[in-house]
VOPAGU-2260 file (C-alpha; in pm, 1 decimal, decimal comma):
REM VOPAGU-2260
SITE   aa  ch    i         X         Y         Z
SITE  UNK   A    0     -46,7     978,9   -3032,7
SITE  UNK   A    1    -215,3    1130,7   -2783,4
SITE  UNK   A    2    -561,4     877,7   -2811,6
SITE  UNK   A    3    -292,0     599,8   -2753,3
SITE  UNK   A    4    -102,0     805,9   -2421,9
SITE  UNK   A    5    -446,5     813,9   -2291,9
SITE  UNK   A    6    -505,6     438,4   -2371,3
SITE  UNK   A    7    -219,5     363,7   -2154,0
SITE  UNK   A    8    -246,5     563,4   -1880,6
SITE  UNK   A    9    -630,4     435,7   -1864,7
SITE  UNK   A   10    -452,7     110,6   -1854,4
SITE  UNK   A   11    -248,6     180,2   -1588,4
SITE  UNK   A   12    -530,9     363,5   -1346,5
SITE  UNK   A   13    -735,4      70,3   -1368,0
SITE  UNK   A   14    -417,2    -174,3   -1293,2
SITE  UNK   A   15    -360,3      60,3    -971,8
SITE  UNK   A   16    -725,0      30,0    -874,9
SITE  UNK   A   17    -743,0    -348,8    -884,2
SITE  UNK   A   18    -463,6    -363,9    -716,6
SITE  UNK   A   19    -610,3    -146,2    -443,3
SITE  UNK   A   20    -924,9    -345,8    -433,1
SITE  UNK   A   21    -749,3    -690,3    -414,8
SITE  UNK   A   22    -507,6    -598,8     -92,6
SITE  UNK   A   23    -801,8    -435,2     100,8
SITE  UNK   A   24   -1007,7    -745,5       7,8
SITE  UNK   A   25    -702,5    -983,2     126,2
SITE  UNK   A   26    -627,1    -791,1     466,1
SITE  UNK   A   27    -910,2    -638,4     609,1
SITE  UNK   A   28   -1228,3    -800,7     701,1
SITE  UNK   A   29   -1550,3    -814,3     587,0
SITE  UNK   A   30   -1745,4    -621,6     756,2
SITE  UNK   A   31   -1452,1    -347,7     716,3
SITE  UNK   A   32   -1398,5    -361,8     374,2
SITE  UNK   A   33   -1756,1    -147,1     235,8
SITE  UNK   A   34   -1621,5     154,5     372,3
SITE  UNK   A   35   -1231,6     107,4     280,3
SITE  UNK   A   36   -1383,9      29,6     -61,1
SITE  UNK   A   37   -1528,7     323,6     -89,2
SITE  UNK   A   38   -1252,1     569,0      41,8
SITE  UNK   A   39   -1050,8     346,4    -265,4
SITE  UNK   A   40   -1307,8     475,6    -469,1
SITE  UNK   A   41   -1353,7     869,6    -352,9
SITE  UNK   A   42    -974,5     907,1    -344,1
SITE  UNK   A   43    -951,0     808,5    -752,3
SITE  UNK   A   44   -1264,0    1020,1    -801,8
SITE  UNK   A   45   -1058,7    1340,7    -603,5
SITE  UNK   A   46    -757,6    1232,9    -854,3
SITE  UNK   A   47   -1001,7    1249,0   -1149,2
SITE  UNK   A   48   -1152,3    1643,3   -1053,8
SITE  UNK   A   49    -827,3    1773,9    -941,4
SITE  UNK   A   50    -570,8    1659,6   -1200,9
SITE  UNK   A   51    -731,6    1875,4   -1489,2
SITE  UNK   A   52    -786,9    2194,1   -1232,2
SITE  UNK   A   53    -443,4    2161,5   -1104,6
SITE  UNK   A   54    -300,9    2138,0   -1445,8
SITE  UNK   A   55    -510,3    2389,0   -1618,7
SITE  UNK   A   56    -379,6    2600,4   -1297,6
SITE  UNK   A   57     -45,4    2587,6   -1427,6
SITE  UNK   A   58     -55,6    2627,9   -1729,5
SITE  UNK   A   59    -301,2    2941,8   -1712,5
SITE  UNK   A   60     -70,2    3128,3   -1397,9
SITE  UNK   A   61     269,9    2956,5   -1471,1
SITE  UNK   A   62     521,1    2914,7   -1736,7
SITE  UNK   A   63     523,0    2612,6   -1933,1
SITE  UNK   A   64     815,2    2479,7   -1732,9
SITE  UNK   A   65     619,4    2389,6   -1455,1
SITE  UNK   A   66     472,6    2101,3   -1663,7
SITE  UNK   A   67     801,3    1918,0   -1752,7
């Protein structure tokens, strides 16, 4: 069960990213859109690192409330 929660949600990251590509290639212009692109990019890679820390921080120093 878990294999296929992390199928979807894999599913659904790479949904929001396309999406995020394809408006900052329809509205901003050319030579704007390298840098844009890449903030796109080092904003998911930020998500990637600090989900696991943040949610090993709770579970480690908080009840298992917290992650409801």
């Amino acid at each position: 069960m878990l294999i296929v929660g992390r199928a979807v949600a894999g599913m659904g990251a790479s949904g929001i990213q396309n999406g995020a590509f394809t408006i900052v290639a329809q509205s901003v212009p050319m030579e704007k859109r390298p840098p844009l692109m890449g903030l796109v990019l080092g904003i998911s890679q930020l998500g990637l690192v600090m989900g696991p820390l943040i949610g090993g921080a709770l579970t480690e120093f908080t009840t298992w409330r917290w992650c409801e």
